[in-house]
PyMOL Python script that loads the backbone (N, CA, C, O; Angstrom):
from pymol import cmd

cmd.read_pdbstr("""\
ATOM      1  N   UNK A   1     124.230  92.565 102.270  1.00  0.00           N
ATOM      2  CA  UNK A   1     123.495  91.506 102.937  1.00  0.00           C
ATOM      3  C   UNK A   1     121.991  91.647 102.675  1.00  0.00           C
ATOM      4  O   UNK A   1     121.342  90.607 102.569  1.00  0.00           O
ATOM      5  N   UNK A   2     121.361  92.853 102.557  1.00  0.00           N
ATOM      6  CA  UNK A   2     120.263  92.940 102.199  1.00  0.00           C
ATOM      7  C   UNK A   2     119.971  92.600 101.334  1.00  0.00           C
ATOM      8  O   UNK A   2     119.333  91.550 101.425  1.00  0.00           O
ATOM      9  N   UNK A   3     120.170  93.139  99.932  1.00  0.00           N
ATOM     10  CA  UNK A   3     120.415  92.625  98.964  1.00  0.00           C
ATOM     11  C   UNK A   3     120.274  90.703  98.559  1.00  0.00           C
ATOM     12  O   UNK A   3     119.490  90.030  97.889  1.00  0.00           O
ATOM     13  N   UNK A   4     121.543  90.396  99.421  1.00  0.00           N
ATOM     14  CA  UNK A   4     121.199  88.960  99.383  1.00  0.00           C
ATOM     15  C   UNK A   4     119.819  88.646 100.174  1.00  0.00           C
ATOM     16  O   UNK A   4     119.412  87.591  99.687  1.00  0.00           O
ATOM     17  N   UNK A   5     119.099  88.993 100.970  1.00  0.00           N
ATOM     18  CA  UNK A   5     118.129  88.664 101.542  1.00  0.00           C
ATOM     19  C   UNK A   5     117.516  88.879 100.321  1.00  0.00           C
ATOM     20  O   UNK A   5     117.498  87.940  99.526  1.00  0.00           O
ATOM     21  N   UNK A   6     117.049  89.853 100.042  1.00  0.00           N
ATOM     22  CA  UNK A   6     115.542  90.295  99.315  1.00  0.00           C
ATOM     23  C   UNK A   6     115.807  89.549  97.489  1.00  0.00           C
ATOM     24  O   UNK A   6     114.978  89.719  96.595  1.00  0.00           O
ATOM     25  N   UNK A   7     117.001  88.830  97.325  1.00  0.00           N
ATOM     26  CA  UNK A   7     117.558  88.073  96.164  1.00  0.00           C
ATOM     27  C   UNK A   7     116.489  86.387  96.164  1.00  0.00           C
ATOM     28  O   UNK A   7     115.844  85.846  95.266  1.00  0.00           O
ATOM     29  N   UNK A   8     116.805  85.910  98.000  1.00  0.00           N
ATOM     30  CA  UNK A   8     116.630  85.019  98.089  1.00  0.00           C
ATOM     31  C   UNK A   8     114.789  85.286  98.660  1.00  0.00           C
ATOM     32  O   UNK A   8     113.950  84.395  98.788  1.00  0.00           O
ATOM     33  N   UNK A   9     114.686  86.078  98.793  1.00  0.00           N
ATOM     34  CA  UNK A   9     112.712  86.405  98.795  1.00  0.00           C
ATOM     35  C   UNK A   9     112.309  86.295  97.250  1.00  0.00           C
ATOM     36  O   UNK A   9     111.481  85.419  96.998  1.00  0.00           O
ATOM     37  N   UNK A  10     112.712  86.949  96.340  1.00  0.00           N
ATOM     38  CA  UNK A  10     112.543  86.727  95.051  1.00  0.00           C
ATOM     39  C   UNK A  10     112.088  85.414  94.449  1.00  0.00           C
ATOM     40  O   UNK A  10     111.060  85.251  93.790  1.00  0.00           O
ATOM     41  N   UNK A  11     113.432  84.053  94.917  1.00  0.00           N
ATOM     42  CA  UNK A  11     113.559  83.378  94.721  1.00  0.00           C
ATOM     43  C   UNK A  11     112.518  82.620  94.988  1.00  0.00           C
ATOM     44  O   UNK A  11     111.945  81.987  94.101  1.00  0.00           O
ATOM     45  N   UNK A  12     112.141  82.597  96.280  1.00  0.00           N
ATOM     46  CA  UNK A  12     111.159  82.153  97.064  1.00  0.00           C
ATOM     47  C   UNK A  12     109.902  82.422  96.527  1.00  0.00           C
ATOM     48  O   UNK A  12     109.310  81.361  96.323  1.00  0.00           O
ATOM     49  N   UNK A  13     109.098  83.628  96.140  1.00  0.00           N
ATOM     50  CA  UNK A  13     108.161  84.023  95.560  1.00  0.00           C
ATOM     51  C   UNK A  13     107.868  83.610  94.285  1.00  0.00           C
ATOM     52  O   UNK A  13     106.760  83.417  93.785  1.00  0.00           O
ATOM     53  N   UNK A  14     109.293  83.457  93.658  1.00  0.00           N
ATOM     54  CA  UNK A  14     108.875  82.743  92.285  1.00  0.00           C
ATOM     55  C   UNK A  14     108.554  81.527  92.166  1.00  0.00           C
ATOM     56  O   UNK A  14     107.800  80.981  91.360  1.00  0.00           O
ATOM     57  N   UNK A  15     109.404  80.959  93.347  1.00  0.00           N
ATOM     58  CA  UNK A  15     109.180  79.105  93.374  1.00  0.00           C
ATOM     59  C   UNK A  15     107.590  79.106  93.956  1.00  0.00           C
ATOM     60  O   UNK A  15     106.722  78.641  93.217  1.00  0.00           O
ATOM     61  N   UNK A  16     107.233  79.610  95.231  1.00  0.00           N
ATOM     62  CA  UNK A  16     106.109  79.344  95.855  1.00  0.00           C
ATOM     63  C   UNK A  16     105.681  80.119  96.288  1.00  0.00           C
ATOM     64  O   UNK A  16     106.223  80.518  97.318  1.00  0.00           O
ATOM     65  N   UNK A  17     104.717  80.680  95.909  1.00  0.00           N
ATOM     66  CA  UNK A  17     104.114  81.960  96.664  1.00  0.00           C
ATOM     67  C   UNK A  17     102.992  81.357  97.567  1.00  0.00           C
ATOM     68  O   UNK A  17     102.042  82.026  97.973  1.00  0.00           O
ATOM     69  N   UNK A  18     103.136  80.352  97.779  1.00  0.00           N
ATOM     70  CA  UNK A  18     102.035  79.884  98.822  1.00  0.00           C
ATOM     71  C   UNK A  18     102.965  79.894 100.249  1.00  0.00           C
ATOM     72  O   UNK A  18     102.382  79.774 101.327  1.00  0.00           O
ATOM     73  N   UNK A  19     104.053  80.004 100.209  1.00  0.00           N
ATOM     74  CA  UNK A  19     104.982  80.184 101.334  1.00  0.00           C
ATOM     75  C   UNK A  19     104.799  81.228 102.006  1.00  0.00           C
ATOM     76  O   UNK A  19     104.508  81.035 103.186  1.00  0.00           O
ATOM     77  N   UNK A  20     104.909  82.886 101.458  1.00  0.00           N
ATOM     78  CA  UNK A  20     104.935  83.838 101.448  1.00  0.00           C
ATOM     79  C   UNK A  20     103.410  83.876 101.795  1.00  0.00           C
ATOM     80  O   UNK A  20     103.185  84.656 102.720  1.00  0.00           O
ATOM     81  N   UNK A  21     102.498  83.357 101.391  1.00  0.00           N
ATOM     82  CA  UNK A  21     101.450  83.529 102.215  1.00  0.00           C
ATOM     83  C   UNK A  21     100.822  83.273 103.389  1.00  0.00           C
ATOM     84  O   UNK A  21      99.988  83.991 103.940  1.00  0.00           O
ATOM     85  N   UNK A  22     101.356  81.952 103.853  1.00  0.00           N
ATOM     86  CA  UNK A  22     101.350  81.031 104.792  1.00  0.00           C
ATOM     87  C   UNK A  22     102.402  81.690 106.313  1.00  0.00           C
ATOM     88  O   UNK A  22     102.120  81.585 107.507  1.00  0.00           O
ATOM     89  N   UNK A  23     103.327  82.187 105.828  1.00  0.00           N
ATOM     90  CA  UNK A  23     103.964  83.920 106.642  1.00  0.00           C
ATOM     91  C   UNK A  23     103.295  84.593 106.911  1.00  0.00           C
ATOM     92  O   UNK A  23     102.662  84.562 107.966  1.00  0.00           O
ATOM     93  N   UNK A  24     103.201  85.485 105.991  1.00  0.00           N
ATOM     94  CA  UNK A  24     102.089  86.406 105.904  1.00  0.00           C
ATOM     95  C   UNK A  24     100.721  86.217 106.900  1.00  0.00           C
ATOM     96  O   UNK A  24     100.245  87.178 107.504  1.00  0.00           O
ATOM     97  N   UNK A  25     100.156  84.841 106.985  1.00  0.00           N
ATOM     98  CA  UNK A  25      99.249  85.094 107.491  1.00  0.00           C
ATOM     99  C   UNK A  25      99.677  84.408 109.199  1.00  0.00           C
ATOM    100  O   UNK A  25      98.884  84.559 110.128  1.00  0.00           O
ATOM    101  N   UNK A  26     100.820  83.781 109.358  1.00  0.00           N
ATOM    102  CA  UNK A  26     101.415  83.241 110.725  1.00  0.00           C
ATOM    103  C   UNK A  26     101.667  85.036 111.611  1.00  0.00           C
ATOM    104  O   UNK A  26     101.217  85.587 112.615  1.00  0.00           O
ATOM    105  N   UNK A  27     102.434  85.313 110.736  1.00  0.00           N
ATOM    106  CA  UNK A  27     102.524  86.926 111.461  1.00  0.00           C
ATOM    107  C   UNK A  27     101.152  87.823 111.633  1.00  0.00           C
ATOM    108  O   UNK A  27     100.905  88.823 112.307  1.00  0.00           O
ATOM    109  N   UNK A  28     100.587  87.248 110.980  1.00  0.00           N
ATOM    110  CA  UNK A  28      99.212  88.429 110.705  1.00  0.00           C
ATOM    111  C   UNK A  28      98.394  87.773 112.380  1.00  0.00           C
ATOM    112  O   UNK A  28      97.955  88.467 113.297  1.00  0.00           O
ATOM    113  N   UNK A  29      98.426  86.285 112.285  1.00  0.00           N
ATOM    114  CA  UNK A  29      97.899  85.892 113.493  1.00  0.00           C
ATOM    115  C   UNK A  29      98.811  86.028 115.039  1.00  0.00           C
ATOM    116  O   UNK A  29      98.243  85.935 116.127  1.00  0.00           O
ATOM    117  N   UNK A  30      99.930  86.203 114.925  1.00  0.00           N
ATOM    118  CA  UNK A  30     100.993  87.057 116.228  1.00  0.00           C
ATOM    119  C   UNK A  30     100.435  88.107 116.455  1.00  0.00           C
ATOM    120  O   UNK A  30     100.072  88.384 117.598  1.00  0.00           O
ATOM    121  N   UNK A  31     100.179  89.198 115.072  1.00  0.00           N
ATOM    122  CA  UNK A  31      99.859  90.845 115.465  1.00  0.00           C
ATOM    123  C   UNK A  31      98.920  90.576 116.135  1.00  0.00           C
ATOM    124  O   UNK A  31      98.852  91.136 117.229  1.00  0.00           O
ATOM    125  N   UNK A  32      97.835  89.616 115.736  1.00  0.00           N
ATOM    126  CA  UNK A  32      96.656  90.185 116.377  1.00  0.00           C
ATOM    127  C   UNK A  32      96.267  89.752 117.638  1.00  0.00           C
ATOM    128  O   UNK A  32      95.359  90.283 118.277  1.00  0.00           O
ATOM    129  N   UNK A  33      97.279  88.294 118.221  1.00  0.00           N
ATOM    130  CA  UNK A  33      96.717  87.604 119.436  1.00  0.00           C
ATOM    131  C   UNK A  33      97.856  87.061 120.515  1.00  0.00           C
ATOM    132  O   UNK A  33      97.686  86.535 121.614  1.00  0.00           O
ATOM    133  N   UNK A  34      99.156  87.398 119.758  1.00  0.00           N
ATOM    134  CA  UNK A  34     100.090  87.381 120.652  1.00  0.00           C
ATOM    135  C   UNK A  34     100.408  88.497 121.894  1.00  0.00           C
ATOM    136  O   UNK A  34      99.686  89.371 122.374  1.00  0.00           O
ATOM    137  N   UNK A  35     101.267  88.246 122.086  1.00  0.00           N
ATOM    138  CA  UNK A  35     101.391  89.105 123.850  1.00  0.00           C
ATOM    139  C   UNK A  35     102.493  89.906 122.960  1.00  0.00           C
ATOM    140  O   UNK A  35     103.161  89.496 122.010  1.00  0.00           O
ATOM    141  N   UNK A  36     102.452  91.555 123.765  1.00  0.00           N
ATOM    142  CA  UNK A  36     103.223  92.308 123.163  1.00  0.00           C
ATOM    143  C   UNK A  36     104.347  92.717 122.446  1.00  0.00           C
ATOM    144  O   UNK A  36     104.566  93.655 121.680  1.00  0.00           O
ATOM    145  N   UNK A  37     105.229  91.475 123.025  1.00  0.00           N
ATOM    146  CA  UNK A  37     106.446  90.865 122.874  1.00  0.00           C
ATOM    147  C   UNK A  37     106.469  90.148 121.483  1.00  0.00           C
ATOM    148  O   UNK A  37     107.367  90.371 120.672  1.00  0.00           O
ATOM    149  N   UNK A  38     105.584  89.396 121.277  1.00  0.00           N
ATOM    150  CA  UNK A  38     105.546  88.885 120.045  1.00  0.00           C
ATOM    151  C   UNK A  38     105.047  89.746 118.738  1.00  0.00           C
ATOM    152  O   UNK A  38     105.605  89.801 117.642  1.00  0.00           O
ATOM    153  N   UNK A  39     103.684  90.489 119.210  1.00  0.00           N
ATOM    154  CA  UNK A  39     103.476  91.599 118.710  1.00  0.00           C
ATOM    155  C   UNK A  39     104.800  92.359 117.736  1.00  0.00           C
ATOM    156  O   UNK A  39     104.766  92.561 116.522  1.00  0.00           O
ATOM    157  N   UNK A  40     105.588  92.589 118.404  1.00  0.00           N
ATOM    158  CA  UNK A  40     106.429  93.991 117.960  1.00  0.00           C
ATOM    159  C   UNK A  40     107.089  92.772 116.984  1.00  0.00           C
ATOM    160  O   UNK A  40     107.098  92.914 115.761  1.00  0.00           O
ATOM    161  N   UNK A  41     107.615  91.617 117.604  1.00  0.00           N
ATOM    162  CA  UNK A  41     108.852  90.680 116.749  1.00  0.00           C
ATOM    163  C   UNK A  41     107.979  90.353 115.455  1.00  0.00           C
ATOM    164  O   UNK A  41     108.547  90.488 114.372  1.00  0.00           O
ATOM    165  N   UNK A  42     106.477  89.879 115.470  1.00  0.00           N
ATOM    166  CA  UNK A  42     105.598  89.749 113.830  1.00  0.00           C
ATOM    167  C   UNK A  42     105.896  91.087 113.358  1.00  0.00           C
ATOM    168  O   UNK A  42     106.604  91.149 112.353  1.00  0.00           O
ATOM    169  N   UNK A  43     105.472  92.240 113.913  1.00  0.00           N
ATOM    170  CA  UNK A  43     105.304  93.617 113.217  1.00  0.00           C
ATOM    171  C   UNK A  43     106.765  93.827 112.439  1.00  0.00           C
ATOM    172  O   UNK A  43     106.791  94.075 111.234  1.00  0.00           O
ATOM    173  N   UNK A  44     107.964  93.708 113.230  1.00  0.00           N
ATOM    174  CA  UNK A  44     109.191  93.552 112.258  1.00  0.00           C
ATOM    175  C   UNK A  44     109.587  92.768 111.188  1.00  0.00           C
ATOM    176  O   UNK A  44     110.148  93.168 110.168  1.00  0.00           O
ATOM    177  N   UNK A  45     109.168  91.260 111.557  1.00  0.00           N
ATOM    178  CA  UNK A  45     108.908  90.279 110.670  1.00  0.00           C
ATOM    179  C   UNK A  45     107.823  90.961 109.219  1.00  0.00           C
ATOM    180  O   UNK A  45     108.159  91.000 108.036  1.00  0.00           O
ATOM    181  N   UNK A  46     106.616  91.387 109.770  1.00  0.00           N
ATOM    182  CA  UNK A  46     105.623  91.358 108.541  1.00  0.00           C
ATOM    183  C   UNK A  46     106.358  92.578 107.774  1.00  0.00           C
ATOM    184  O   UNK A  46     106.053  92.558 106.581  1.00  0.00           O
ATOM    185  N   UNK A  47     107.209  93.603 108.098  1.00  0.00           N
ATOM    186  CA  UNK A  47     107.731  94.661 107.661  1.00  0.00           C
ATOM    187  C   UNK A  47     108.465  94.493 106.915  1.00  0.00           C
ATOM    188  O   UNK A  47     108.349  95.094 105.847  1.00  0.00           O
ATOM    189  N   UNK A  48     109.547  93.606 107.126  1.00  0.00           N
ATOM    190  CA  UNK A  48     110.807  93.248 105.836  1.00  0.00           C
ATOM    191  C   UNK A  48     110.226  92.035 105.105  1.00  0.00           C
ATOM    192  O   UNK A  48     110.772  91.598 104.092  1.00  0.00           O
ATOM    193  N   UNK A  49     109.455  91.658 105.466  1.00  0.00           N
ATOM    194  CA  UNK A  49     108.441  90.588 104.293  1.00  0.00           C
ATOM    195  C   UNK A  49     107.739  91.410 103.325  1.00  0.00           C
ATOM    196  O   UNK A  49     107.884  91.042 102.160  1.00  0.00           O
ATOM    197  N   UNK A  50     107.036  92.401 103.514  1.00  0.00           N
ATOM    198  CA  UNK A  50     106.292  93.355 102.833  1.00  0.00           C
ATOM    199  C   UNK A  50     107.434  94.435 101.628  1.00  0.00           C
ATOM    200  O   UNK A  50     107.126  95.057 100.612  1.00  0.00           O
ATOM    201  N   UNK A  51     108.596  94.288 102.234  1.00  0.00           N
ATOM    202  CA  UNK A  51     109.428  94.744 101.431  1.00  0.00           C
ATOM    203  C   UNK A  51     110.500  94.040 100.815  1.00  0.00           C
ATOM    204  O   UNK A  51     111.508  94.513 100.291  1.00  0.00           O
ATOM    205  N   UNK A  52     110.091  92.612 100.967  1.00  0.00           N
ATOM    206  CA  UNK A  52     110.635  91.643 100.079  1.00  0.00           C
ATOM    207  C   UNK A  52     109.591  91.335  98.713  1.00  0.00           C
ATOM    208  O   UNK A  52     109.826  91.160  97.517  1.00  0.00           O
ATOM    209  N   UNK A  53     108.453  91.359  99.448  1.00  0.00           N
ATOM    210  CA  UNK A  53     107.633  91.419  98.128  1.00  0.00           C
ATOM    211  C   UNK A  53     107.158  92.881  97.517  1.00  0.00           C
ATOM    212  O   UNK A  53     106.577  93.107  96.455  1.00  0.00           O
ATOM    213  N   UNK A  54     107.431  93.446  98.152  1.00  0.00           N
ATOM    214  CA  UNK A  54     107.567  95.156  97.364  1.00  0.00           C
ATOM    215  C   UNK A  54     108.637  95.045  96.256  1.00  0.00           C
ATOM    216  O   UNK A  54     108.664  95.797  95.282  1.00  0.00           O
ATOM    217  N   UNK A  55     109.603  93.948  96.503  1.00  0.00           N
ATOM    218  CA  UNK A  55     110.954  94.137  96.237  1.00  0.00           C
ATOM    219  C   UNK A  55     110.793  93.338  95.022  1.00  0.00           C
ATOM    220  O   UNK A  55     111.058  93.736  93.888  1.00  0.00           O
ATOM    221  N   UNK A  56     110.158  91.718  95.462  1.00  0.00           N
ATOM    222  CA  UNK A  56     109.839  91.103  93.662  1.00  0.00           C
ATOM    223  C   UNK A  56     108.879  91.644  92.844  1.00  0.00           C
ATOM    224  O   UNK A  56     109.009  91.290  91.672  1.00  0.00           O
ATOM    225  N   UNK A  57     107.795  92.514  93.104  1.00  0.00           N
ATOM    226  CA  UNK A  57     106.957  92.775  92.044  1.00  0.00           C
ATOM    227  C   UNK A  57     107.876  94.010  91.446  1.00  0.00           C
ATOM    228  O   UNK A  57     107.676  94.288  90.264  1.00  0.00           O
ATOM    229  N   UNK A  58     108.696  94.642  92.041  1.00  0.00           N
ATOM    230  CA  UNK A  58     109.401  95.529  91.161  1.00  0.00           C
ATOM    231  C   UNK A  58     110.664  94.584  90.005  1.00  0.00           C
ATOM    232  O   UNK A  58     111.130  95.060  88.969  1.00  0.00           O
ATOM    233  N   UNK A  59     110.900  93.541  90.430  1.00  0.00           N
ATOM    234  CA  UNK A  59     111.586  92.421  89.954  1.00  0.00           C
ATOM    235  C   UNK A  59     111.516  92.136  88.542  1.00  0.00           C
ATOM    236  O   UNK A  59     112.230  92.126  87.540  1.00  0.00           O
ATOM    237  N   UNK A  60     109.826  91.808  89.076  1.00  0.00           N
ATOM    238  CA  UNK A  60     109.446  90.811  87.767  1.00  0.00           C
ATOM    239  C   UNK A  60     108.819  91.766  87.136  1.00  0.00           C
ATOM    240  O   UNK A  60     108.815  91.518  85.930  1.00  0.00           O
ATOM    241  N   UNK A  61     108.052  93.175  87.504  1.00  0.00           N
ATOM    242  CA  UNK A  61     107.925  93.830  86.771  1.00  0.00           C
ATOM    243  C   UNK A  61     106.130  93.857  86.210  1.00  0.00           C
ATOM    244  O   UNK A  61     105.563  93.925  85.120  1.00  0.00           O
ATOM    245  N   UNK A  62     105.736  93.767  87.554  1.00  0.00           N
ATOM    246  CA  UNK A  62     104.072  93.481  87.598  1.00  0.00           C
ATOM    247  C   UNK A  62     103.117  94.968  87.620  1.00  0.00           C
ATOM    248  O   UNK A  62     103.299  96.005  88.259  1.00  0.00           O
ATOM    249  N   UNK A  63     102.167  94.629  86.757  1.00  0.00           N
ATOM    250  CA  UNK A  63     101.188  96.393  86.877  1.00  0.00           C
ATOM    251  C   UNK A  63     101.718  97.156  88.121  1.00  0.00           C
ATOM    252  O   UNK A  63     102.533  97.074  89.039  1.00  0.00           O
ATOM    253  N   UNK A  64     100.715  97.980  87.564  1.00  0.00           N
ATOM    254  CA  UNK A  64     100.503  99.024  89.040  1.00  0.00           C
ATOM    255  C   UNK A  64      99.490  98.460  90.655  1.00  0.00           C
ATOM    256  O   UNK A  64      99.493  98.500  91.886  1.00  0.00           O
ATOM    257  N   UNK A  65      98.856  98.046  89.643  1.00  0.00           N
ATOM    258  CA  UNK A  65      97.664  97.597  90.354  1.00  0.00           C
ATOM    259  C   UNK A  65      97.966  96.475  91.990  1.00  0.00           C
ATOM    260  O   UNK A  65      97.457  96.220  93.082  1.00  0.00           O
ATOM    261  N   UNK A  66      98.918  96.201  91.293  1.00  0.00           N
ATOM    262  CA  UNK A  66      99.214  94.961  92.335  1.00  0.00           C
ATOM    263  C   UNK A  66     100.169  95.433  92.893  1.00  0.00           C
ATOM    264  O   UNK A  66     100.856  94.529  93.370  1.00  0.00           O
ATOM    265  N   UNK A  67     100.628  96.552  93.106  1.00  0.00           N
ATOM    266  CA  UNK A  67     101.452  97.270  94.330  1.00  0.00           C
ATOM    267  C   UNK A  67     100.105  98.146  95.907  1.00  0.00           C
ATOM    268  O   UNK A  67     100.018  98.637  97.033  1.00  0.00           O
ATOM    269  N   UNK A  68      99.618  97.850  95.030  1.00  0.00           N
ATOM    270  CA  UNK A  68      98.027  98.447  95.764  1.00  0.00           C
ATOM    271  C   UNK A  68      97.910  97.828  97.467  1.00  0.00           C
ATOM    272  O   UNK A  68      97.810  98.506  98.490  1.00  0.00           O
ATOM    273  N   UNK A  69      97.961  96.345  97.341  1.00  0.00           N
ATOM    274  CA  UNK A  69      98.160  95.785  98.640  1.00  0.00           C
ATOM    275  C   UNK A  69      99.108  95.579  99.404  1.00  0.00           C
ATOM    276  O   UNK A  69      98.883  95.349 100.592  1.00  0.00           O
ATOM    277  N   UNK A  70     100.399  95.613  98.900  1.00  0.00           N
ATOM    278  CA  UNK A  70     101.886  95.963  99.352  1.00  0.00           C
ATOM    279  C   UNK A  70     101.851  97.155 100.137  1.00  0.00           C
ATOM    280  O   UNK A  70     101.912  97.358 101.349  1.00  0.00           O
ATOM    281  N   UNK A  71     101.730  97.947  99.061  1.00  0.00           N
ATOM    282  CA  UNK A  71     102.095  99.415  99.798  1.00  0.00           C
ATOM    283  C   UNK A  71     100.743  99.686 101.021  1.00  0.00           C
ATOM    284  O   UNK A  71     101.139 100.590 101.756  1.00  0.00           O
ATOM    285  N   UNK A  72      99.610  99.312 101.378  1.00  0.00           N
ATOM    286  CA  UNK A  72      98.569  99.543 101.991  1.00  0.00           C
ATOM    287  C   UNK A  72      99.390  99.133 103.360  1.00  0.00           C
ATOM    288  O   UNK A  72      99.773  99.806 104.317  1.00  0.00           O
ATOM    289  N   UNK A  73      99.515  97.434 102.966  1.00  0.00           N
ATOM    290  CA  UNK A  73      99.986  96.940 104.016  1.00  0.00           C
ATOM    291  C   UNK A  73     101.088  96.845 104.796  1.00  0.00           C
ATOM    292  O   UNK A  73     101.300  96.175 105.807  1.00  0.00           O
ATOM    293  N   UNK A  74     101.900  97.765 104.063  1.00  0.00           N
ATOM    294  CA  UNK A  74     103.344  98.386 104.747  1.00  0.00           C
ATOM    295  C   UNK A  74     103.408  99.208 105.592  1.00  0.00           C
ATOM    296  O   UNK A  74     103.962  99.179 106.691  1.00  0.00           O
ATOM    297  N   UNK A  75     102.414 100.529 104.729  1.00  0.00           N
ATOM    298  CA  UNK A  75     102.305 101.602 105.606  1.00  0.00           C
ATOM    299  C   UNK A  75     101.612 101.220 106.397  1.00  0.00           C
ATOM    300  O   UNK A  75     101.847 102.008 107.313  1.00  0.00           O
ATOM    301  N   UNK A  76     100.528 100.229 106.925  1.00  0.00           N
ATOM    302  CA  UNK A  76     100.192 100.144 107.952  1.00  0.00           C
ATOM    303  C   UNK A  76     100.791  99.836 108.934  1.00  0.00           C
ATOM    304  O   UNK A  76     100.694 100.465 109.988  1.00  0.00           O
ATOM    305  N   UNK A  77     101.631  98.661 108.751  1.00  0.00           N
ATOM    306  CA  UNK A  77     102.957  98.180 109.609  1.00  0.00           C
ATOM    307  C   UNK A  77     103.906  99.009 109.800  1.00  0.00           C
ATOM    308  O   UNK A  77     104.795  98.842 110.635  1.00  0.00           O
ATOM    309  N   UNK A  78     103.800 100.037 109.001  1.00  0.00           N
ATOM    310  CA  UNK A  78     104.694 101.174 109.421  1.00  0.00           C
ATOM    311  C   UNK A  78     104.104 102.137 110.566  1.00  0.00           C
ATOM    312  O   UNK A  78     104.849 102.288 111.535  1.00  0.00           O
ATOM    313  N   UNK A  79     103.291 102.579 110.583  1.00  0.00           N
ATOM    314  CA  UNK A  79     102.828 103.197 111.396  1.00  0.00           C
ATOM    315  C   UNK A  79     102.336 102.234 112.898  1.00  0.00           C
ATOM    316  O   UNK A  79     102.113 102.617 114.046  1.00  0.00           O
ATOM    317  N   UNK A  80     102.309 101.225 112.439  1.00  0.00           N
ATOM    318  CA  UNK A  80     102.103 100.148 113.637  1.00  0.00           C
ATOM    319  C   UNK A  80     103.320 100.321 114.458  1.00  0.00           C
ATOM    320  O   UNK A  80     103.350 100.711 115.625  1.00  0.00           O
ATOM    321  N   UNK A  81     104.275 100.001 113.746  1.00  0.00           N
ATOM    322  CA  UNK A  81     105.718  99.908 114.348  1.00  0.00           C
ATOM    323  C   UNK A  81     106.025 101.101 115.114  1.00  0.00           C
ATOM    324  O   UNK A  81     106.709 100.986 116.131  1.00  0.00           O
ATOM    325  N   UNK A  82     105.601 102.221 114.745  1.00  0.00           N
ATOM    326  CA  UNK A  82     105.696 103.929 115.466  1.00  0.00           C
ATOM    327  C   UNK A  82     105.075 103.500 116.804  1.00  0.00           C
ATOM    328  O   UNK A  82     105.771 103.476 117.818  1.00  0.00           O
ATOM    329  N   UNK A  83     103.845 103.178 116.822  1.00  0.00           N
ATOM    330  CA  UNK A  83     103.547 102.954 118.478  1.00  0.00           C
ATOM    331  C   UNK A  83     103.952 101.817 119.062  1.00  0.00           C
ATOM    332  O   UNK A  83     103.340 101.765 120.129  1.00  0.00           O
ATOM    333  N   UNK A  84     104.693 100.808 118.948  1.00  0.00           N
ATOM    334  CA  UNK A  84     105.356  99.873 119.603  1.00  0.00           C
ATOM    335  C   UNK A  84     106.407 100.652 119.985  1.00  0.00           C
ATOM    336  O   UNK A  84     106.570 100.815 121.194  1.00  0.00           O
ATOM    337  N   UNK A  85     107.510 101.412 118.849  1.00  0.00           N
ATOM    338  CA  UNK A  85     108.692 101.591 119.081  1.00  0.00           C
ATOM    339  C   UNK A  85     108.372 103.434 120.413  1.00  0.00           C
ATOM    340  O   UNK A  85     109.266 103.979 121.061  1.00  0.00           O
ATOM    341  N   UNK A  86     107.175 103.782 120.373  1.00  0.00           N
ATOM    342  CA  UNK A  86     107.325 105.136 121.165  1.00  0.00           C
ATOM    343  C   UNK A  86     106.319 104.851 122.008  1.00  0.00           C
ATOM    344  O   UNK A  86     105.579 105.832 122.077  1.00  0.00           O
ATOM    345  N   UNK A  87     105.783 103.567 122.981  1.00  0.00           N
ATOM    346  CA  UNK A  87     105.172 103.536 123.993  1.00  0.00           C
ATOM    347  C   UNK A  87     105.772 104.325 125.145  1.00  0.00           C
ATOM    348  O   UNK A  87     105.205 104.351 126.237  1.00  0.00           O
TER     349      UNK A  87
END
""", "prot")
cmd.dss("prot")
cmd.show_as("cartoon", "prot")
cmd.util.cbc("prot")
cmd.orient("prot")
């Protein structure tokens, strides 16, 4: 099932990456001004988004360079997610 998810992120990224941004930045505006509740549900959201597109640039097979903001912004959401999930 994963798999099929991160198939159909691919898909998505190739057709429109203005989608994936327009996410990206809907969740980015939850983390920062929603109530806690919403908080944690973007932080999960921005997490398997970040590893859907972790997932097409390994795909299509893009430099190094451009894993640079992926991986920044994962581990941050990763470690975000540590203090939601151990309040």
């Amino acid at each position: 099932m994963f798999a099929q998810i991160l198939d159909i992120m691919l898909e998505i990224r190739q057709r429109d990456s203005y989608s994936m941004g327009w996410m990206e930045l809907m969740g980015g505006f939850l983390l920062a001004l929603g109530n806690p509740w919403l908080q944690g549900i973007s932080n999960i959201a921005l997490i398997f988004l970040m590893i859907g597109i972790f997932y097409s640039l390994l795909m299509t097979k893009e430099s190094l360079i451009a894993y640079a903001p992926v991986t920044l912004c994962l581990g941050l959401l990763l470690l975000l997610n540590t203090r939601f999930c151990y309040r």
